[in-house]
C-alpha positions as CSV (number, residue, x, y, z in Angstrom):
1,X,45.5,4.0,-29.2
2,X,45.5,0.6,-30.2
3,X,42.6,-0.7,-27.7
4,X,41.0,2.4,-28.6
5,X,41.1,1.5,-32.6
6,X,39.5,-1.9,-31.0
7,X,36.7,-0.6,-29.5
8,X,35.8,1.3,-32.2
9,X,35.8,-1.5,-34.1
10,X,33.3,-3.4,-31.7
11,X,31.1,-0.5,-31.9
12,X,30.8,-0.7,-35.4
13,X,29.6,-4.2,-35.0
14,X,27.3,-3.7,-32.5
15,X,25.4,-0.7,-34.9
16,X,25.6,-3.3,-38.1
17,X,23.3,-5.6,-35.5
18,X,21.3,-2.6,-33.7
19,X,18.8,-1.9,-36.9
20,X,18.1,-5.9,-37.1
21,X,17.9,-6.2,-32.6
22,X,15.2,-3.8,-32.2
23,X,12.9,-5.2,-34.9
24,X,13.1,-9.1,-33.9
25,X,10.0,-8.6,-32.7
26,X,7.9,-7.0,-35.5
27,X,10.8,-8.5,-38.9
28,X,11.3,-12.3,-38.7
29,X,15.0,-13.3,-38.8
30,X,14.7,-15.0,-42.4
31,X,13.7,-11.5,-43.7
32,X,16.9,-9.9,-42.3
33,X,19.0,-12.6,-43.6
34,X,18.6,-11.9,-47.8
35,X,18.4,-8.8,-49.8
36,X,14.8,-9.4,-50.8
37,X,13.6,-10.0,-47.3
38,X,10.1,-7.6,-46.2
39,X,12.1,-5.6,-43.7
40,X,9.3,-2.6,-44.3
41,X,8.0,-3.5,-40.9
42,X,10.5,-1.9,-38.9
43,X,10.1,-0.3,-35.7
44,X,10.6,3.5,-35.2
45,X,13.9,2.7,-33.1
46,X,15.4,0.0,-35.9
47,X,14.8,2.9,-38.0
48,X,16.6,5.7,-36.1
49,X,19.8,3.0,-35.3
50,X,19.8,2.6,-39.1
51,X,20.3,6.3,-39.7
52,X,22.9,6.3,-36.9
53,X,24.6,3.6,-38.5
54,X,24.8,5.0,-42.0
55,X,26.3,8.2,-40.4
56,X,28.9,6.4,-38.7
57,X,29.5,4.3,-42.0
58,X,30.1,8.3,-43.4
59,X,33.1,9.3,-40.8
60,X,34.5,5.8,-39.4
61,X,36.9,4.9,-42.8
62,X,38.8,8.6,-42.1
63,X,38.6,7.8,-38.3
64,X,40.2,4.3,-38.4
65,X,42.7,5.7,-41.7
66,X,43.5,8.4,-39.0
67,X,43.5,6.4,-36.0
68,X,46.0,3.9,-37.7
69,X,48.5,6.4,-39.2
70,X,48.5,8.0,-35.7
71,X,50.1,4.6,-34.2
72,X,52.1,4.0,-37.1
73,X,53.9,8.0,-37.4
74,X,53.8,7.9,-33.3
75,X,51.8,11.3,-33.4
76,X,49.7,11.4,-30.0
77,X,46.0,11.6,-31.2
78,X,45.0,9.5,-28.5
79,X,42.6,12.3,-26.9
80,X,41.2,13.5,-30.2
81,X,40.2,10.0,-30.5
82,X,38.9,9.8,-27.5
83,X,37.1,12.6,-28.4
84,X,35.5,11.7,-31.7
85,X,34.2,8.0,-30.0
86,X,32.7,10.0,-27.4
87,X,30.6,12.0,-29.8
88,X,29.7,9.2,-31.6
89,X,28.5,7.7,-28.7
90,X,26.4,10.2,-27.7
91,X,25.3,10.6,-30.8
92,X,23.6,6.9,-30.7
93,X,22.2,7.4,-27.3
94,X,20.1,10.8,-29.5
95,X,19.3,8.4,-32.0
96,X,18.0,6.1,-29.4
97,X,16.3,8.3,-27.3
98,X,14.7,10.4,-30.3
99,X,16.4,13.5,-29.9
100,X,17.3,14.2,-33.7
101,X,13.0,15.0,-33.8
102,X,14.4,18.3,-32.4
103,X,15.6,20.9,-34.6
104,X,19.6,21.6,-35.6
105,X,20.3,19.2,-32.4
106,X,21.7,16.3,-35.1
107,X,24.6,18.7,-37.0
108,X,25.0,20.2,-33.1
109,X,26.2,17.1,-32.1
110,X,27.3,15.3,-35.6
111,X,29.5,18.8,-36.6
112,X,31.9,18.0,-33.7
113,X,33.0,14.9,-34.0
114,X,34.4,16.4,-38.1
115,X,35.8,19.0,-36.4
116,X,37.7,16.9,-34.3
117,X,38.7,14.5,-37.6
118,X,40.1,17.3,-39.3
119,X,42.3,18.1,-35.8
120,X,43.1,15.1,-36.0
121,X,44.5,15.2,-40.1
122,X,46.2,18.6,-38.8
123,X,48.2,16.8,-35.9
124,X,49.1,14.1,-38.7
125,X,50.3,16.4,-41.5
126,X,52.3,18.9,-38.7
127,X,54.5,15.8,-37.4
């Protein structure tokens, strides 16, 4: 669970740097760098990874609170976790490939991953 807590970590701070990445091109750097910088010029893509990234912002304190308490109580969460990750990846790679354009796809996807935060809350409060 541990190296799991990890990589969830690292995969919050690749999305912090996602929104900036795709826009290099079209955003100088200096712009990204203070509040006050024109960042209006965003691509379509920086865009969509900055949605994704709020949304992950919305679930990831209850995963890691969760996650944590899970190592700490010794309650076996470890799939659930698993679980939730792998919905959040795949809900980056819809971001990234547009698929949110579609209709009820996003909460299709996004629903999941809170159903499996509150199985994961359960598991906690049983043991």
């Amino acid at each position: 669970m541990v190296d799991l807590i990890i990589c969830v970590g690292f995969f919050y701070i690749a999305h912090l740097f996602f929104t900036m990445s795709f826009s290099l091109h079209k955003v100088p750097f200096l712009d990204w760098t203070h509040s006050g910088g024109d960042i209006s010029g965003m691509t379509d893509l920086s865009s969509r990874m900055s949605i994704a990234s709020d949304n992950l912002r919305q679930t990831l304190p209850l995963f890691m609170t969760f996650a944590v308490l899970s190592v700490v109580m010794d309650v076996d969460n470890l799939m659930l976790a698993k679980t939730w990750f792998g919905i959040r990846i795949v809900y980056l790679i819809g971001a990234v490939i547009n698929l949110y354009s579609i209709p009820l796809i996003r909460p299709a996807i996004w629903i999941p991953s809170i159903v499996v935060l509150v199985m994961m809350g359960l598991n906690l409060c049983v043991s």
